[in-house]
N, C-alpha and C positions, 0 to 999 in steps of 0.2 A: 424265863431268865436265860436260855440254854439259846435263844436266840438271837442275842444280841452282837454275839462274837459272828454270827453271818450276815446280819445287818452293819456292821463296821467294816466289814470285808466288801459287801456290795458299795458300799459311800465310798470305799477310800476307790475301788474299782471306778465307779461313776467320775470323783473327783479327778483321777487319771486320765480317765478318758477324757476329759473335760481339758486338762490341759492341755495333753495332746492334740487335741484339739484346735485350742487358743495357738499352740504354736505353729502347725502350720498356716493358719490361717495368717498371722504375722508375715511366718517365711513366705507367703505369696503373695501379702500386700506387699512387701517390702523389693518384687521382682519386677522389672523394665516390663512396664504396658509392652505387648507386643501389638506389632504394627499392622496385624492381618490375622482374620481366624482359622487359615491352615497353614499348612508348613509350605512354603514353594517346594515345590519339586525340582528346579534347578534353580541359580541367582541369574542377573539380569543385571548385563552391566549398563553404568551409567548411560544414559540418551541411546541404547541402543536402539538403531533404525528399523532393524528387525522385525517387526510384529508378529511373522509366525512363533518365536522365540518366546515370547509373553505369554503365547497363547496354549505354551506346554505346564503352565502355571493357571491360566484361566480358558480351558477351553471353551468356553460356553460363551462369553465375551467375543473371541476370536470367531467363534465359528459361524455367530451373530456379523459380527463386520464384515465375513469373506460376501458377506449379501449383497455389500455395498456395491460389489463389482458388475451384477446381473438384475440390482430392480430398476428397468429402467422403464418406468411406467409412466403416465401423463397426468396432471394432473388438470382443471378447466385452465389456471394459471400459473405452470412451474410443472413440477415435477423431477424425475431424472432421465426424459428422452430426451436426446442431443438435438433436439430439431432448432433449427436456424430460425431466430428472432427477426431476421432481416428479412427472411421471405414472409414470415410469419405478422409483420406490422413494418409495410417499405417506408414510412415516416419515417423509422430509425434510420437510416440512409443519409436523409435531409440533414437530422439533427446531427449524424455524427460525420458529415461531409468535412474532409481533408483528414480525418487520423485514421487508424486499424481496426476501429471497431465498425467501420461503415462496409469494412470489406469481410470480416468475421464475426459474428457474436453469433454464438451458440448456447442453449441451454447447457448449466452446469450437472454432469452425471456424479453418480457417488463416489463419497472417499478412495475408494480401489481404484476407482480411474485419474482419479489426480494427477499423477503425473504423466501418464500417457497424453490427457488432453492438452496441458499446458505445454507439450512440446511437439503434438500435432497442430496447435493453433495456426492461422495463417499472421497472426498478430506477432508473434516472435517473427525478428532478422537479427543479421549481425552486428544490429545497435544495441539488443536488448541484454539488459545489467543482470548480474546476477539474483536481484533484488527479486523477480517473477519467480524465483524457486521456494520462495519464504514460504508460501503456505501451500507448495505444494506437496511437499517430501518429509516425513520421516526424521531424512537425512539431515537436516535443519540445525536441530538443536545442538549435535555432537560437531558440525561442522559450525556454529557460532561460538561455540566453546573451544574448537581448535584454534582457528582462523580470524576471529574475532568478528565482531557485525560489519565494518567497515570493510575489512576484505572483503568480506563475504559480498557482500551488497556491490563491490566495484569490480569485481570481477565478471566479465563477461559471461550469457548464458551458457556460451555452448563449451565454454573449459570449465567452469562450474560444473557444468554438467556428467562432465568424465568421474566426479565425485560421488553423483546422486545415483542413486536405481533402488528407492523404495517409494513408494507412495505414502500420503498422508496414513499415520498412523500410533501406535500407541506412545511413544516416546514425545508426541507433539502436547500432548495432555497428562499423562500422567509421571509421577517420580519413580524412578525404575526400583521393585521389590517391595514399597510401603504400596506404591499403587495412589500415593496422594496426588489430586488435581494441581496443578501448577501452572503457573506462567509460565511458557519458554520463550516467547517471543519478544526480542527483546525492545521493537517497538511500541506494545504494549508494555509492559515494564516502564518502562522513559515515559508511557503517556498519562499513567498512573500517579508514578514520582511526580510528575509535573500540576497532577489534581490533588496532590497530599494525600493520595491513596496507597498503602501497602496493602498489598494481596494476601500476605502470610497471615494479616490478622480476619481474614474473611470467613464466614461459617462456609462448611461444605458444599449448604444448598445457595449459597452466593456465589460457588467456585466451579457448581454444573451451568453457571451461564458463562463466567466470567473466564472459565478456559477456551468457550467458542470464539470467544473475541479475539484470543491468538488469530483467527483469521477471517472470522466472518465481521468485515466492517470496512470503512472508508478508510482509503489512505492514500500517499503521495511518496516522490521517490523527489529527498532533497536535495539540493545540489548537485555539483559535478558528479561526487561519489555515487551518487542515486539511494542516498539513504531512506530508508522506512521508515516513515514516519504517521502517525496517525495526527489530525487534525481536531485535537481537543481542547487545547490551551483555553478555548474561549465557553465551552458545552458541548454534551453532544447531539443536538436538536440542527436541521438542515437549515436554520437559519445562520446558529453558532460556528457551522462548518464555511458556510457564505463568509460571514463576516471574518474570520478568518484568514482563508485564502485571499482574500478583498487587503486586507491589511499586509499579508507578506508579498502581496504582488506576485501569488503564483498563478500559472496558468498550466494547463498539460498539451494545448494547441490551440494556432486558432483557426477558426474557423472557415472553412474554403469558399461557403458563399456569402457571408457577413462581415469576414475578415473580424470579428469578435473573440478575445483573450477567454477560450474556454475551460468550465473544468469537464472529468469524466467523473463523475461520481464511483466510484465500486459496494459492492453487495453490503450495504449499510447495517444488517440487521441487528446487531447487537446496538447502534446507536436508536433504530425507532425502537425497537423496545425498551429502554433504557428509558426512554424520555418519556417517564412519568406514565406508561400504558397501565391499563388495569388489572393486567397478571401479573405484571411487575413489579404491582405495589400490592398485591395479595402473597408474594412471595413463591411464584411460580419458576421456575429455572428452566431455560430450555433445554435440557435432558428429558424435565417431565413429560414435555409434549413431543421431542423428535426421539427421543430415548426410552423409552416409557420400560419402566420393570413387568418382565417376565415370567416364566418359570420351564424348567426340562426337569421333570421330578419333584424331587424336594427344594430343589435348586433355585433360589429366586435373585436374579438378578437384570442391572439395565440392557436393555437392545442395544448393542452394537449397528446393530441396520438402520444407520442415522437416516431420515426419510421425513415425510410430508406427516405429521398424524391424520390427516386426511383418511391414509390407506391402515392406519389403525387407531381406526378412531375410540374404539371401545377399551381399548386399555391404555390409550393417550388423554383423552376428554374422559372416560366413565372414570376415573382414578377420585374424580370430585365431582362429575355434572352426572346426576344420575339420568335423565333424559337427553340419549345421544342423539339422536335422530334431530331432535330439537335442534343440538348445538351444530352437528356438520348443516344442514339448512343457515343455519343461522352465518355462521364462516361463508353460505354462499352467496346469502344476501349482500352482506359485507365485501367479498371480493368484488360481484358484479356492481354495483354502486360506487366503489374505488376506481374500478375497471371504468367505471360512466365517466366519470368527474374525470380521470387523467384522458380519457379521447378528447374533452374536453380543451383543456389543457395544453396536449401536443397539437389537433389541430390550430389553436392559438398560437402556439409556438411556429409550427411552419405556415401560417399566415406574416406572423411576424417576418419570418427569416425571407418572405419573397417581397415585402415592403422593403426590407434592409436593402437588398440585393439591387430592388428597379432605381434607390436614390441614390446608393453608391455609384449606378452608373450616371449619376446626372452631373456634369463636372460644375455645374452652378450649385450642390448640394451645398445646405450649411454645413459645415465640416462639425459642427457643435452640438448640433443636432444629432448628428450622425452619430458622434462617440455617445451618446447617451441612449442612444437606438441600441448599440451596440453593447452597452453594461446592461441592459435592460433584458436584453438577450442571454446571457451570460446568466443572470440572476436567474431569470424565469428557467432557463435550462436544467440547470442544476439542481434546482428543486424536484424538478419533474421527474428529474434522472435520479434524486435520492428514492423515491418513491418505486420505478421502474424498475432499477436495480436490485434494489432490498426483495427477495425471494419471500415475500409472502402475499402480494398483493395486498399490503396495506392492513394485513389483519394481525399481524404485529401490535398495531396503535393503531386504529382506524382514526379514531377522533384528530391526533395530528396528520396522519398520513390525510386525512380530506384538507384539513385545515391547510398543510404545503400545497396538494395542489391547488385550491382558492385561488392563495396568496400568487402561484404559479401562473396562473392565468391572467390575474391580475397584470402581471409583472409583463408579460408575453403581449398582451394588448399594449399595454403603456408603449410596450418598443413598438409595437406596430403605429401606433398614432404618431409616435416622436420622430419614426421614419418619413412618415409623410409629412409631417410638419416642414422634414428637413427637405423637401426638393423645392428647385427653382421654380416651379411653377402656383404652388402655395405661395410662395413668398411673396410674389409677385404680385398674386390676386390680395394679399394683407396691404402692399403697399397701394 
């Protein structure tokens, strides 16, 4: 009996505890989700261009991107060595005869060099809008929000330029101190609005693809102002881009031996993958594979040293493919077979382009003829060129990427026959 007065003492003890308990637990559901699992060591203001400044908050991140500047390794098709594409396949010459890319195009080196390259390029003069700085700087986001896009965009490159001195980097992707992925590009933004897409309702792993798209993709500079603009009103598959352009009656030049209203495609990637590929629709993001999670200790986090998984294929592919050996093999079959089919393709196209040229010179040509030679050219081109451009050799979407160039080839004979249909000497033997 003498024991019960320590048994009500240990209950009413336990029941204390207990509540004590229940109420912190309250007072800490009840407190603002924090937006990250350490404390920053310093804040980080808005769109700051900075990136070493971020990276006193995430070293490991940072110290991962400083890579970007020195891997400049090769790959069978891509990579990050600057080697010249024109000496490297002189076709490109033909195809890109009368604009800047027949006199420059070089392989793209990593993020760190960003802006070095875009203002060594021999493709900038004193025509070029401030619009070429969009995806190369940093600088970007805090000067769209100053200046607004339209300034931004009309303002010449080389006074723009007295603004810019960072290279692509953290503020181009993520929201400064939560560290969330974000849109900042505000032609991406308008391209979204325009498909009924808001990006703020996207899952994270929808926002490790849909932040490369700030600048890996096709786009055009509109009107006077040379506004950015991306080309999706209609899809974004290389046909949706065609039909597109075809409808607003844009061109970016034409052509110096076909005299053909040409486009230039640019680095499409986010559109071939996008178009139904089969990572794509497995829920793959491209951080997984150019990004891939790491570890320095206990530490795990994504690579900064944005690159080819090619060169780490074991922690880009082995994440899901347990036989890696298998899959890079596999990625080479796939390149070279894309590789086959676009030699294809372009020798087609520059067949085409010296039938356009010998009927133009025939002053009895059909002129009817001719302009059909010449959109036929134009079609085929720009396929080829969505395929050529996009950095991955096709292995993005293989199954589309063959299928454009097919359709490409196709397209590139048709102008070759329509050309010769059109000279005076055909007609003649009809009649």
């Amino acid at each position: 009996m003498k024991k019960a007065p320590a048994i009500l003492i240990l209950s009413g003890t336990t029941l204390l505890l207990a509540a004590a308990l229940i109420g912190v637990l309250i007072y800490l559901r009840n407190q603002p989700t924090p937006q990250r699992g350490i404390q920053p060591l310093v804040e980080i203001a808005q769109y700051e261009p900075d990136s070493s400044k971020w990276g006193l908050n995430f070293p490991n991140q940072y110290s991962t991107f400083l890579l970007t500047k020195d891997n400049k390794a090769r790959t069978a098709f891509g990579g990050s060595e600057p080697y010249s594409k024109l000496e490297s396949d002189p076709r490109l010459v033909t195809l890109f005869a009368g604009m800047p890319f027949s006199i420059d195009y070089n392989e793209e080196r990593g993020h760190m060099n960003s802006l070095t390259d875009v203002r060594e390029t021999k493709r900038v003069n004193e025509k070029t809008p401030g619009t070429c700085y969009s995806c190369k700087t940093a600088n970007a986001p805090r000067l769209w929000d100053q200046m607004g896009p339209e300034e931004f965009f009309k303002t010449p490159f080389a006074k723009l330029g007295e603004k810019i001195d960072q290279p692509v980097g953290c503020a181009n992707c993520h929201e400064a101190n939560t560290m969330r992925l974000i849109v900042t590009n505000p032609a991406l933004e308008e391209a979204l609005e325009e498909m009924g897409r808001d990006w703020r309702t996207f899952t994270r792993q929808e926002m490790r693809s849909v932040v490369c798209a700030n600048c890996h993709v096709e786009y055009y500079f509109k009107g006077e102002g040379k506004y950015l603009t991306f080309p999706w009103d209609l899809g974004l598959s290389a046909d949706d881009v065609a039909d597109y352009y075809n409808q607003i009656g844009f061109k970016d030049w034409d052509h110096k031996i076909t005299g053909a209203p040409m486009i230039k495609i640019q680095h499409p990637e986010y559109e071939l993958y996008a178009t139904n590929s089969t990572h794509y629709r497995a829920g793959v993001a491209c951080a997984d594979c150019h990004m891939p999670y790491v570890r320095n200790g206990a530490a795990k986090f994504s690579s900064h040293d944005v690159k080819s998984p090619l060169f780490t294929p074991e922690q880009s592919c082995g994440a899901c493919h347990t036989d890696v050996a298998y899959v890079v093999d596999r990625v080479k079959q796939i390149q070279n077979q894309v590789r086959e089919v676009m030699d294809v393709a372009m020798d087609a196209l520059v067949e085409a382009i010296g039938a356009i040229e010998k009927a133009a010179q025939d002053p009895q040509a059909d002129p009817e003829l001719l302009a059909e030679a010449r959109q036929l050219h134009r079609e085929a081109q720009l396929r080829v060129d969505f395929i050529n451009a996009e950095n991955s050799m096709g292995f993005h979407n293989p199954e589309e990427a063959l299928r454009v160039l097919a359709k490409a080839t196709d397209l590139a004979r048709q102008a070759q026959l329509k050309a010769i249909q059109a000279s005076s000497a055909v007609i003649q033997a009809r009649k």
